[in-house]
C-alpha angles and dihedrals in degrees: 000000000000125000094189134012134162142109114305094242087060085046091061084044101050083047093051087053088053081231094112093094093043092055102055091036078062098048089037091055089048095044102049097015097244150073121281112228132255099249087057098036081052092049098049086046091052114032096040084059093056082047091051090047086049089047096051098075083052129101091221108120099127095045127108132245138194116183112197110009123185124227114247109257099003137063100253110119118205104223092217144354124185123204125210144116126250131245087280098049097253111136122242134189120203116205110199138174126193134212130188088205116135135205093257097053102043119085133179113251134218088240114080107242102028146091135207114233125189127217094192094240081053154011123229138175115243134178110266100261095237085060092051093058097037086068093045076051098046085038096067095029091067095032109046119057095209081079092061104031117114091257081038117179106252100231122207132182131196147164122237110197093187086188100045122107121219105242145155097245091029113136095229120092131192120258138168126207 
């Protein structure tokens, strides 16, 4: 299931015409039978804005989008994967999730693996986000053949804090999938 899908160059319009949330309410609302609620519908508002704006510098118009995809067989959902082929032709899938966390609201936990957010009415532990996608990675990977076939899709996976500030004591590390 897809709540969005489209070029990219439709995705940053869609954005632009502050229609992006509505769309995939309304496919949300058709899908599960009932209404998303305001926390997601403000986070797709927000953070696929800060995606358009990324995406912007970019030279990807023709290349596809799907914006919350569910895992096949379980309830996760991928924020966003983007579609496209590299300077050589190969084809390449990006798997990203996004996260409006800030430094300020983001602590270390006890728990390896995990962080502690605060919502600001209250805290609450969280897979670290590179972990989170790591399974969505490991996920496909395992699921899908066109990982495995002999012109096989090279498959990535990040994180994009779009609130976090690059610093020297912050709790993020780097990691590449």
């Amino acid at each position: 299931m897809r709540l969005y899908e489209g070029t990219v160059q439709q995705f940053k319009e869609e954005v632009l015409k502050n229609n992006i949330a509505d769309i995939i309410s309304n496919k949300y609302k058709e899908y599960y039978k009932r209404k998303v609620n305001s926390s997601e519908f403000n986070s797709w508002n927000v953070s696929l804005r800060f995606l358009k704006d990324v995406l912007e510098s970019s030279e990807l118009l023709k290349n596809r989008i799907i914006v919350e995809y569910e895992l096949p067989y379980s309830e996760k959902r991928i924020d966003v994967i983007l579609f496209g082929k590299d300077n050589k032709g190969n084809e390449n899938i990006i798997v990203l999730e996004l996260k409006q966390w800030s430094n300020d609201k983001v602590e270390d936990s006890q728990n390896e693996g995990n962080v502690i957010v605060d919502f600001g009415k209250f805290k609450k532990e969280h897979p670290h986000p590179s972990l989170q996608v790591q399974g969505y990675y490991y996920y496909l990977k395992d699921f899908m053949t066109l990982f495995e076939e002999d012109n096989k899709v090279q498959l990535s996976a990040c994180v994009y804090c779009h609130n976090y500030k690059k610093g020297k004591e912050e709790v993020f590390i780097s990691s590449k999938i």
